[in-house]
C-alpha positions in Angstrom: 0.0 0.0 0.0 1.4 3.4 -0.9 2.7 5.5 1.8 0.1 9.0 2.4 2.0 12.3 2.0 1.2 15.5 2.6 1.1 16.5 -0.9 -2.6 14.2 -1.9 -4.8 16.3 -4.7 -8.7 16.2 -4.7 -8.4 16.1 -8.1 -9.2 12.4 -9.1 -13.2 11.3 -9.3 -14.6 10.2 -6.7 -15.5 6.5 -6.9 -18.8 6.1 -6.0 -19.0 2.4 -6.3 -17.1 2.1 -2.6 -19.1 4.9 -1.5 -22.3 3.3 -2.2 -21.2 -0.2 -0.9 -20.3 1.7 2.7 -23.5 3.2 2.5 -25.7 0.4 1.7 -23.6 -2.0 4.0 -24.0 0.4 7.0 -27.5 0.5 6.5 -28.0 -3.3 6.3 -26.2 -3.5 9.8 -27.8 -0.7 11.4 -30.9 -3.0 10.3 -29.8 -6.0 11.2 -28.8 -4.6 14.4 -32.4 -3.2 15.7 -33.8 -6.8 14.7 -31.2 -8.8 16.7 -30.6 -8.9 20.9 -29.5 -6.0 22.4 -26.9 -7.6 24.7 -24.3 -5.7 25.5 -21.4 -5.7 23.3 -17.8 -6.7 24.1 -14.9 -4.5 24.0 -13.6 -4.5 20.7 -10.1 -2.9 20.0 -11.7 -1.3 16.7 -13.0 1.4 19.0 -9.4 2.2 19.9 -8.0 2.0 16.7 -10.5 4.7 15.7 -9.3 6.6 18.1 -5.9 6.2 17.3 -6.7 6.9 13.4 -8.1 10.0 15.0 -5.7 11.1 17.3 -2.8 10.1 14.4 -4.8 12.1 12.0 -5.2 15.4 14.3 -1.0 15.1 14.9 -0.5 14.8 11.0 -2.5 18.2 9.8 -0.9 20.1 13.3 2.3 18.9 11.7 1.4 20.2 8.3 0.4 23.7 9.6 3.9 24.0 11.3 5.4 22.6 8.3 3.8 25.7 6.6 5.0 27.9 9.0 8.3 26.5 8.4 8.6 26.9 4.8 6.9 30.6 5.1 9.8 31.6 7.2 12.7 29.8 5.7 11.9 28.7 2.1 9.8 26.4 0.2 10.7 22.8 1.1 13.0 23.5 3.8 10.5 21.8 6.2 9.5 18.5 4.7 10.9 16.6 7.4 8.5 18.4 10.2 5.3 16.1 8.7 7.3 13.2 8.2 7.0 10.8 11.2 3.1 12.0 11.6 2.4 10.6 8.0 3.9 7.8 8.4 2.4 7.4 11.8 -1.3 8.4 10.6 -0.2 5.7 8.0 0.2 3.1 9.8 -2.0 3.9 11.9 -5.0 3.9 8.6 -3.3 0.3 7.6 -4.1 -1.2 11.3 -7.8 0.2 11.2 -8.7 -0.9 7.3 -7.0 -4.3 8.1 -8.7 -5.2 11.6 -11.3 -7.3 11.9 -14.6 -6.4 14.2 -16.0 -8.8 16.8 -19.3 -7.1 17.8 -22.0 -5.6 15.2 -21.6 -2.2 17.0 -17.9 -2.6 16.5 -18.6 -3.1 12.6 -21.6 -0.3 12.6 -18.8 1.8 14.1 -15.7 1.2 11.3 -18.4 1.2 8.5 -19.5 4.9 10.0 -16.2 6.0 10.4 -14.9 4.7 6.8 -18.0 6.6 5.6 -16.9 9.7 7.5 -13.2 10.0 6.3 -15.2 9.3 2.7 -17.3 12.0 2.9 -14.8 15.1 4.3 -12.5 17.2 1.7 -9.8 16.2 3.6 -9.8 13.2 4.0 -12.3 11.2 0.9 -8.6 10.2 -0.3 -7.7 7.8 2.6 -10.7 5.7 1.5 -11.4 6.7 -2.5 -7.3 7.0 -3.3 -5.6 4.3 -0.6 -7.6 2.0 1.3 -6.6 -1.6 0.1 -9.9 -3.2 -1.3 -8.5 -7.0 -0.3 -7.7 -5.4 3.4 -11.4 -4.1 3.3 -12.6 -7.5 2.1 -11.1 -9.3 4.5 -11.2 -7.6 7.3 -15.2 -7.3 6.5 -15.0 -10.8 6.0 -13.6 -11.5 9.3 -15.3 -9.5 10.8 -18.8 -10.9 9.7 -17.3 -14.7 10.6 -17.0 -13.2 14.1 -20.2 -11.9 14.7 -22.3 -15.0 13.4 -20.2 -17.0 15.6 -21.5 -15.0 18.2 -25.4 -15.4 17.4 
């Protein structure tokens, strides 16, 4: 998977095919999940890996503005290196969330939501049009359904 940089355009077409799929598949869950028993869920690390996809994200544009401030005051790409680790970190970060599996149907309501959020700001559409892996997504959807009907 391609490494993010701080340098991504919001020029390519949006690919509503994914778009639609989250849509659609968040709405079947959020069905599914009204119609089935409303035990209470287990802890399931997807909720932190949010977070940290988050948190990672927050730290990456912070870097970017002082990047910006950086190259203001002492020439254009003399501050490259201030954004660096925070890419890579929100990178890694992006790879872990799109690749783990959920183990509750609010866990899997939750990622769907979230994917659909990053999909839908200027921002950040990119992450899930321009580098989310689709065989990650499948899998980790896969997974993730295998774990839930074990549970039922």
């Amino acid at each position: 998977m391609a490494q993010a940089d701080s340098n991504n355009s919001i020029t390519t077409p949006v690919d509503t095919t994914r778009r639609r799929f989250l849509s659609v598949a968040a709405g079947a869950i959020a069905a599914t999940a009204i119609t089935t028993s409303t035990a209470a869920p287990a802890i399931d690390p997807i909720f932190d890996l949010i977070d940290a996809h988050r948190k990672a994200h927050a730290a990456h544009m912070a870097s970017l503005e002082l990047q910006n401030r950086f190259e203001r005051r002492y020439g254009a790409g003399q501050g490259s290196w201030v954004s660096t680790k925070p890419c890579h970190d929100e990178n890694d970060a992006f790879e872990a969330l799109i690749a783990a599996p959920t183990t509750t149907l609010p866990s899997l309501v939750a990622k769907l939501d979230y994917m659909e959020e990053l999909s839908s700001e200027f921002e950040t559409e990119w992450m899930i049009e321009d580098r989310a892996d689709a065989g990650d997504l499948v899998r980790s959807f896969a997974a993730s359904v295998k774990h839930i009907l074990v549970q039922s």
